[in-house]
Each structure stands twice: as structure tokens, then as C-alpha cells.
C-alpha positions in Angstrom: -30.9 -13.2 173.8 -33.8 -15.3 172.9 -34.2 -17.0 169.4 -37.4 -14.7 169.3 -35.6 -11.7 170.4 -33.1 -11.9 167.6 -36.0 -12.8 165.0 -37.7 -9.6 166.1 -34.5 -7.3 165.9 -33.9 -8.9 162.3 -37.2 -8.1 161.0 -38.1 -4.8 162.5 -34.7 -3.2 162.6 -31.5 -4.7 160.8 -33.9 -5.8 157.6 -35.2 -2.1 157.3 -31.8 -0.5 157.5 -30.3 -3.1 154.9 -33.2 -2.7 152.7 -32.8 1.4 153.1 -28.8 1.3 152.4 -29.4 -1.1 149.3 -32.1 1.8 148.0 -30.0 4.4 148.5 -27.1 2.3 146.8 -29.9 1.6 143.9 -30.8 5.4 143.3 -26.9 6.2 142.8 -26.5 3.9 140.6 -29.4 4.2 138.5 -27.8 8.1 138.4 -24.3 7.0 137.8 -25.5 4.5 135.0 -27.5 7.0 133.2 -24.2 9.5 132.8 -22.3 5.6 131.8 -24.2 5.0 129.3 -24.3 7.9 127.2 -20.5 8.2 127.6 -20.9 4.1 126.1 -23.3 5.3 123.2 -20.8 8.5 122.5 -17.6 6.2 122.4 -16.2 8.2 125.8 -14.0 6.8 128.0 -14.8 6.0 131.3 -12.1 4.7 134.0 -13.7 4.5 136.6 -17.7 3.8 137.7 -17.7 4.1 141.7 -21.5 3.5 144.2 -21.0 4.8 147.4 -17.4 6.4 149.1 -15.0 5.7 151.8 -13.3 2.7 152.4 -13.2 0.2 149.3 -15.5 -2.7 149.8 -15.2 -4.2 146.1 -13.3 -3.5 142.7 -13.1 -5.2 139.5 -12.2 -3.6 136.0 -14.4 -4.8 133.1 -12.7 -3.6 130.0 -11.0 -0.3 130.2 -13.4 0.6 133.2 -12.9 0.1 137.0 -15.8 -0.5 138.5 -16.0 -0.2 142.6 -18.2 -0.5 145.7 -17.5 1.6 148.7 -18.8 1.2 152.3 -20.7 4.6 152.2 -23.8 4.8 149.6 -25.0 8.9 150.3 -22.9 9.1 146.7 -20.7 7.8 144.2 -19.2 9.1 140.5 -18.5 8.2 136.8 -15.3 9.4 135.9 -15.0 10.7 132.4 -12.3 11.0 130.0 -12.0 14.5 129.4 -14.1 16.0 132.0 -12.2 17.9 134.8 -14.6 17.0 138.2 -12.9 17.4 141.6 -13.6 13.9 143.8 -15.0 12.0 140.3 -11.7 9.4 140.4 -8.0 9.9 139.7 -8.6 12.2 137.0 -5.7 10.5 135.4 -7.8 11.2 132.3 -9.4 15.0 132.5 -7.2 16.6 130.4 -7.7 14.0 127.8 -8.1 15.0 123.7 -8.1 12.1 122.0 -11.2 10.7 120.0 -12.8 9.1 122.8 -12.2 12.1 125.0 -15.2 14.3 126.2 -13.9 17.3 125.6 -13.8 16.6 121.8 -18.0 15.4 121.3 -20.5 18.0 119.9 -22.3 20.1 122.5 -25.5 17.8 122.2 -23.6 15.3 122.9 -22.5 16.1 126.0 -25.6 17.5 127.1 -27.2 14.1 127.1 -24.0 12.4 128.7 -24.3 15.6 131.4 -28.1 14.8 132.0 -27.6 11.1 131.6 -28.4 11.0 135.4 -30.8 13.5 135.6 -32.9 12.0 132.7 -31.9 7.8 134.3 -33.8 9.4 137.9 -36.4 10.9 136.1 -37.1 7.8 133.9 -36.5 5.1 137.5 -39.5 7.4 139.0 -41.5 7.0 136.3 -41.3 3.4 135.9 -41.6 2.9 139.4 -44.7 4.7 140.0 -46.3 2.9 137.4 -45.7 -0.2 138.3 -47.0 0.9 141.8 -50.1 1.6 140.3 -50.3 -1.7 138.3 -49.9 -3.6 141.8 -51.3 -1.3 144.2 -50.8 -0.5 148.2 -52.5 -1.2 150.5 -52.7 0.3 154.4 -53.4 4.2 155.9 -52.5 7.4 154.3 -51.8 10.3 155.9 -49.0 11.7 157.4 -48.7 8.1 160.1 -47.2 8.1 163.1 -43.9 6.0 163.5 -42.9 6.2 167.4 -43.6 7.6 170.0 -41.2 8.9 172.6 -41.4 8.1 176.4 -43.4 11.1 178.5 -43.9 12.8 175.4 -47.0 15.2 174.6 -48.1 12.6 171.9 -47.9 9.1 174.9 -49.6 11.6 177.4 -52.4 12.5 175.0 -52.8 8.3 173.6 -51.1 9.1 170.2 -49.3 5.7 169.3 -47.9 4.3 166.5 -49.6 3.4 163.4 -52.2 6.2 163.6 -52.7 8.4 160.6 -52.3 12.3 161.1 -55.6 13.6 158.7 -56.1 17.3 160.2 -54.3 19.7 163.2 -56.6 22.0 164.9 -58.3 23.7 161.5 -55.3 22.5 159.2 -56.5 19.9 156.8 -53.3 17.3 155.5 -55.6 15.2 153.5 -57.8 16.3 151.0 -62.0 15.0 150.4 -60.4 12.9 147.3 -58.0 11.6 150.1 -54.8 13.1 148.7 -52.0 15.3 150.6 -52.8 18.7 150.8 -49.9 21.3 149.6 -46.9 21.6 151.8 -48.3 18.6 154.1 -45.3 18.2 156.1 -44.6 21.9 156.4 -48.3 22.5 157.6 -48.3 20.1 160.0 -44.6 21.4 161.4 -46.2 24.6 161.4 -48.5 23.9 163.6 -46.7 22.2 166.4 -43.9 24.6 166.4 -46.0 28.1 166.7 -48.0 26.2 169.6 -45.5 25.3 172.8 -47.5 24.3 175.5 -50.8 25.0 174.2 -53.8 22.4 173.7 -53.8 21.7 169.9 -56.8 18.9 168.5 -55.5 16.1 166.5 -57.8 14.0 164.2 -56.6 10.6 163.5 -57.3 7.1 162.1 -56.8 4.6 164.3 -57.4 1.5 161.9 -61.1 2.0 160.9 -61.9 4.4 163.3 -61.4 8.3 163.0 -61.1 10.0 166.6 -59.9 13.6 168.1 -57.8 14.0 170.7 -56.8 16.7 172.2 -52.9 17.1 173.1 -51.3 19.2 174.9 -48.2 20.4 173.2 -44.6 20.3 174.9 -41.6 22.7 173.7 -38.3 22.6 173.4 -35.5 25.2 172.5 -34.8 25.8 168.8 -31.8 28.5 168.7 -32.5 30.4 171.2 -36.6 30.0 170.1 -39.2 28.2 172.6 -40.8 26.0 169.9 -44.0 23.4 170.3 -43.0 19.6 170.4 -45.6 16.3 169.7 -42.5 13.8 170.9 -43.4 12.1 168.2 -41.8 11.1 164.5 -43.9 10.7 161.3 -43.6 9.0 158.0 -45.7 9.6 155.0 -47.8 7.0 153.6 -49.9 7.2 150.1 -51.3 3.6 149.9 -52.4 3.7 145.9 -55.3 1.4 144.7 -54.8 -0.7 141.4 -55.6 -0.1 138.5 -55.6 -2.0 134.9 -52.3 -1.3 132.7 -53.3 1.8 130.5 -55.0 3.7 133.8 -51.6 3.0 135.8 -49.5 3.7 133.1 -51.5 7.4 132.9 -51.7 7.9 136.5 -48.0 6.7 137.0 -47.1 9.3 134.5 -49.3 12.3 136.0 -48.0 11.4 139.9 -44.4 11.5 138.4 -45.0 14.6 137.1 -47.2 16.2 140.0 -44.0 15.2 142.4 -41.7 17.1 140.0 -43.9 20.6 140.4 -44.3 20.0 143.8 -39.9 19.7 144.2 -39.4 22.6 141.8 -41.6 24.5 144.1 -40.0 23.2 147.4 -36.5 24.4 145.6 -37.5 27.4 144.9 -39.1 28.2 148.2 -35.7 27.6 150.4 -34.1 30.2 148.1 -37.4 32.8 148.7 -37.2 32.2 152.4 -33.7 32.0 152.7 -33.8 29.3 155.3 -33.0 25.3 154.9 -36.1 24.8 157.4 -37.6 21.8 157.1 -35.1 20.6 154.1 -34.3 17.0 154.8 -30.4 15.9 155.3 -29.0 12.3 154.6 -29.7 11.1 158.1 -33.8 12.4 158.2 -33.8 10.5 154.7 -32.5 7.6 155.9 -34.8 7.8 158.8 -38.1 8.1 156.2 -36.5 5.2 154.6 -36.1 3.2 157.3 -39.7 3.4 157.8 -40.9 2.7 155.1 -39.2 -0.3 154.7 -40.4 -1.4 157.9 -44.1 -1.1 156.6 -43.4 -3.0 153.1 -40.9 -3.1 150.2 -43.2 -1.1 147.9 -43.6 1.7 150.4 -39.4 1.8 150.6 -40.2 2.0 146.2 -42.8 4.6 146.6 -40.4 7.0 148.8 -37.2 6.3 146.3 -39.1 6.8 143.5 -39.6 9.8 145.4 -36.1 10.9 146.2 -35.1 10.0 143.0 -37.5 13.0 141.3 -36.1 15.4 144.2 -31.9 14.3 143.5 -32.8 14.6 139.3 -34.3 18.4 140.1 -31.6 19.4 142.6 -28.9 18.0 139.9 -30.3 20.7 137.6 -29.2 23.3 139.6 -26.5 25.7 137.8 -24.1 25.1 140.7 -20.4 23.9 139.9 -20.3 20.3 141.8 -24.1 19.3 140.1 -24.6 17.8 136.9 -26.4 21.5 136.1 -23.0 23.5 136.7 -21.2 21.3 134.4 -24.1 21.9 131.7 -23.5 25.4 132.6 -19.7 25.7 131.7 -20.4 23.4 128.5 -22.6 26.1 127.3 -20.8 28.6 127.7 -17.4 26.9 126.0 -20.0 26.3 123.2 -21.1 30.2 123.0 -17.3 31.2 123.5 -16.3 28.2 121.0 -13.4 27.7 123.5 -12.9 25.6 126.6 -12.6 27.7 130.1 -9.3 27.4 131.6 -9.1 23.9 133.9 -8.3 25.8 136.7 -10.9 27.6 136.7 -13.6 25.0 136.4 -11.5 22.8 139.4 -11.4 26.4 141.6 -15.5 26.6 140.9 -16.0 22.8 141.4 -13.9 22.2 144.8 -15.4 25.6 145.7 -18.9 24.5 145.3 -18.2 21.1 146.6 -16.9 22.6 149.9 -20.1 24.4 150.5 -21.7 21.1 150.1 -20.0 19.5 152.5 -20.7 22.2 155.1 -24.5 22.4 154.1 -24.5 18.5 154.5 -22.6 18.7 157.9 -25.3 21.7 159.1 -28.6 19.8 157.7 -27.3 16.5 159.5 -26.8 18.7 162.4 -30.9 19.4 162.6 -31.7 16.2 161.2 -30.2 15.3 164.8 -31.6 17.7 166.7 -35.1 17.5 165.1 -35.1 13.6 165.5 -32.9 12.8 168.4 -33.2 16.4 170.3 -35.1 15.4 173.3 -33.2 12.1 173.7 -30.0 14.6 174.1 -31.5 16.8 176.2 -32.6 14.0 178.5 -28.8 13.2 178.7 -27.5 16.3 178.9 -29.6 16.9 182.3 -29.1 13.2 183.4 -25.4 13.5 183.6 -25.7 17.7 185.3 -23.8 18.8 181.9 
């Protein structure tokens, strides 16, 4: 392998996947620190602080707390004195009473040490985005495309990478001001899928030009569903302009907040269609993330920042493993003015984080077959399996 071969595989592949790991390791502990520092302010004990799972990479207690790094960032925990969590430590320490035990603070209390994450996400997106808009970004937006696979609809019809998705036949992704349009992604999935081998016209930008090509859709097998295929993967690009401090501050502020309606409604649309289409797993993140980083370091800031505003909302949800199930039982012990029973909060808690575990192994599972599918198929019928 030549020196330039090795320079090239640093820069365009092993620097983008560090830079996408150390993100994800950056967004759980922004989280983990939020629930840390609340328990610090309250006087709760904490034994241990862990970013990431798995096998142990690093440990080293700092005062009565064990702080740890493990090989696996997709999630990590706080472990706290008095708080019964299934997989949050040793739990040496839930049934704990004493004065610097949770169970003993006042109910605000523990809301804000309960939300401590939630509100640490919230407050990384908002600082992020407006510091975005102090700097700027520069390059396309639009829904861009990030490769192209061999014999695919998209190298047949001269799609390559780099070009900038603005409309699908009559389906508009970017708006006259030149922002997304609602449900961009889901639009543009929408009309690829309905469409196997059917013409379909794509305008793009192609650096300063804006062209129309027509392309002639492939399909592949979805279920047992004939579905529309580009061959093609996409990242989502908002280059912002810059502005002075009190304008970025502002817009910062009103993007943050336009990207929590737009999650709340995302939510709450998997649970009116009753289907996790198009809902993103850990490996179609780390794909996005990938990408970004690839185009710059504030494009990787612009897509945590991102995330971030999505893992704070899910959090919220009343379910027993999330930060909002264990709201949920310390409001009721505060109506009831009596703690439930620890088994039943550990029965709910390793109930709830067993359906996790299987709705993460099912949306990795597509995440595959949506980004790797055709690659597999090629295989599959290379090899007469």
C-alpha cells in the first residue's frame, strides 16, 4: 500500500469513523453529566459514572465515584445512590436511605436530577446551534448524495456523489427560502419506494448548476413487497450563513426549538402509524455521522446537535428504562406518599429494557437491509445461496 493510499484511507475513512465514535461518546456524556451534576448539587451519591458498554477500556475512581470508559459508546449510565435501575452499575447502592441517598430528596429534587440529561441535551443543542450560526457553513443543502452503488438506477442515470437532491418528480425537499420541506426524508423515501421500475425526474445541484435527470428506478424486495430502489445513499446537509452574535444567538435558539417540534411530531407519528418505517437505528446513525464528518467537523456538530434534541425527546417518554419512566414512578410515590415496591420497579425496568434490546436488534436489522441490502443480495446470488 502506497504512502498516498494510506493518507487517503486515513482521511476519508478511519478519521470520519473516529470523529463519529468520539460524537457519539460526547452526546452520552453530555447526558450522563447532566443526571451527575444534579445528584452533585443535591449532595447524592453517585458510585459509578460509566460512557459507553462492553469490555472496560479505562477506570479511575475520583472521590467516592468510579468513573469508566467502555469500548462501546451507543450508551453508558450514572449510578445513583438510592435509585433501583436495572444495567445502571452494581446497584450496591439502590436500596440506600441514608442522607445522601436519592430516595430521601424532595420530589423537585429529583425531578431535576431525573431530567438532568434531558435538560444537559437540550442545553448542548442549543449551544451548538448557536455557535453554528456565529461561524457559519458553508457547501450545498439539500438532501446530497453520498455514494453511489455500482449498476445502480442512480450510476445508470449520472447521479454521483456530491449532488444535492432539491425536488422528485412534483415533490419539492427544499423550500423558495431554501429550507427542508416537512418530512424531507420521508417524502423523498416515499417516492422511490411507490415507483419500482418506473421513470421518476430528479432535479439536482451539481455545484452551480441545477439539472434534471430522468432515472429509471430499480426495485428490490421489502417483506414480501416489490419496492422502488435509487442504489444510492443520502446525507442531509443545511449549510447556515453567519450571522453577527445577537441574530445567531436568536436564530440558534428558534432552529433548536423548530428541531424539537419537528421530533415530537416524528414520535408521535410512529405510534399513529404503528410502524418503525423509516425510524433510524444505531448503525443508520452512525452511517449519517460518518458522513458528515467526512464533509467537515461542523456538519458532524450540526447532525449531533441534532441527535441530541431527538435522544432528550425520546428520554421523555413514560417508559420504564427512560429517564421519563423513572419521572413517572417518582410521581406517583409522591401522589401515593410511599415508595412502590423495588421489585416492582426492577420487573418494569428489565421488562422495558428487554423490549429495547429487541427494537434495537430489529431497527439495526433494516438499517442493514436499507443500507447494505443490494450488496447482500449480490452475494447471496454470487455464491447460488
Amino acid at each position: 500500500m502506497t504512502l498516498h493510499a494510506i493518507s487517503l484511507f486515513l482521511t476519508s475513512k478511519a478519521l470520519p469513523i473516529a470523529l463519529a465514535l468520539l460524537g457519539f461518546g460526547l452526546l452520552i456524556s453530555v447526558h450522563e453529566f447532566g443526571h451527575f451534576i444534579f445528584c452533585k448539587f443535591f449532595g447524592i451519591h453517585t458510585p459509578t459514572f460509566s460512557i459507553g458498554f462492553g469490555p472496560e477500556l479505562y477506570r479511575r475512581k475520583i472521590g467516592r465515584t468510579d468513573f469508566r470508559l467502555a469500548l462501546i459508546p451507543f450508551g453508558g449510565y450514572c449510578e445513583i445512590a438510592g435509585l433501583a435501575e436495572v444495567g445502571q452499575g452494581e446497584q450496591q447502592f439502590a436500596t440506600a436511605t441514608g442522607d445522601d441517598s436519592f430516595a430521601t430528596k424532595a420530589y423537585w429534587k429529583k425531578l431535576l436530577v431525573l431530567g438532568g440529561g434531558i435538560i444537559f441535551n437540550l442545553l448542548f443543542a442549543y449551544i451548538v446551534f448557536c455557535c453554528l450560526f456565529m461561524v457559519g457553513i458553508n457547501g450545498p443543502k439539500g438532501v446530497v448524495i453520498d455514494h453511489v452503488f455500482k449498476a445502480s438506477a442512480a450510476q445508470k442515470a449520472g447521479i454521483v456523489r456530491g449532488d444535492a437532491i432539491l425536488q422528485i418528480n412534483d415533490k419539492k425537499l427544499v423550500d423558495e427560502a431554501g429550507d427542508f420541506v416537512e418530512n424531507a426524508q420521508e417524502v423523498l423515501l416515499t417516492q422511490i419506494k411507490a415507483a419500482p421500475n418506473t421513470q421518476a425526474s430528479f432535479i439536482i445541484k451539481r455545484k452551480d448548476k441545477t439539472l434534471t435527470l430522468p432515472v429509471l428506478l430499480g426495485s428490490k424486495l421489502e417483506g414480501d413487497k416489490t419496492i422502488g430502489s435509487l442504489g444510492a445513499s443520502f446525507q442531509f446537509l443545511m449549510p447556515l450563513k453567519a450571522l453577527p452574535f445577537v441574530a445567531a444567538i436568536k436564530r440558534g435558539i428558534e432552529e433548536t426549538n423548530h428541531w424539537m417540534y419537528m421530533t415530537v411530531k416524528s414520535i408521535k407519528q410512529l405510534f399513529v402509524r404503528r410502524s418503525l418505517q423509516g425510524m433510524g437505528g444505531p448503525v443508520m446513525i452512525m452511517k449519517m455521522s460518518v458522513a458528515n464528518a467526512r464533509h467537515s467537523i461542523l456538519s458532524l456538530l450540526l447532525f449531533l446537535a441534532i441527535i441530541s434534541i431527538n435522544l432528550a425527546i425520546f428520554n421523555l417518554l413514560p417508559i420504564g428504562a427512560l429517564d421519563g419512566g423513572q419521572i413517572l414512578f417518582s410521581t406517583i410515590e409522591a401522589i401515593i406518599r410511599r415508595p412502590l415496591p423495588i421489585a416492582v420497579r426492577i420487573a418494569i425496568n428489565l421488562a422495558s429494557l428487554v423490549l429495547f434490546i429487541g427494537l434495537a436488534i430489529y431497527i439495526t436489522c433494516q438499517d442493514i437491509t436499507t443500507l447494505f441490502g443490494a450488496k447482500i443480495a449480490a452475494l447471496w446470488k454470487k455464491f447460488g445461496w
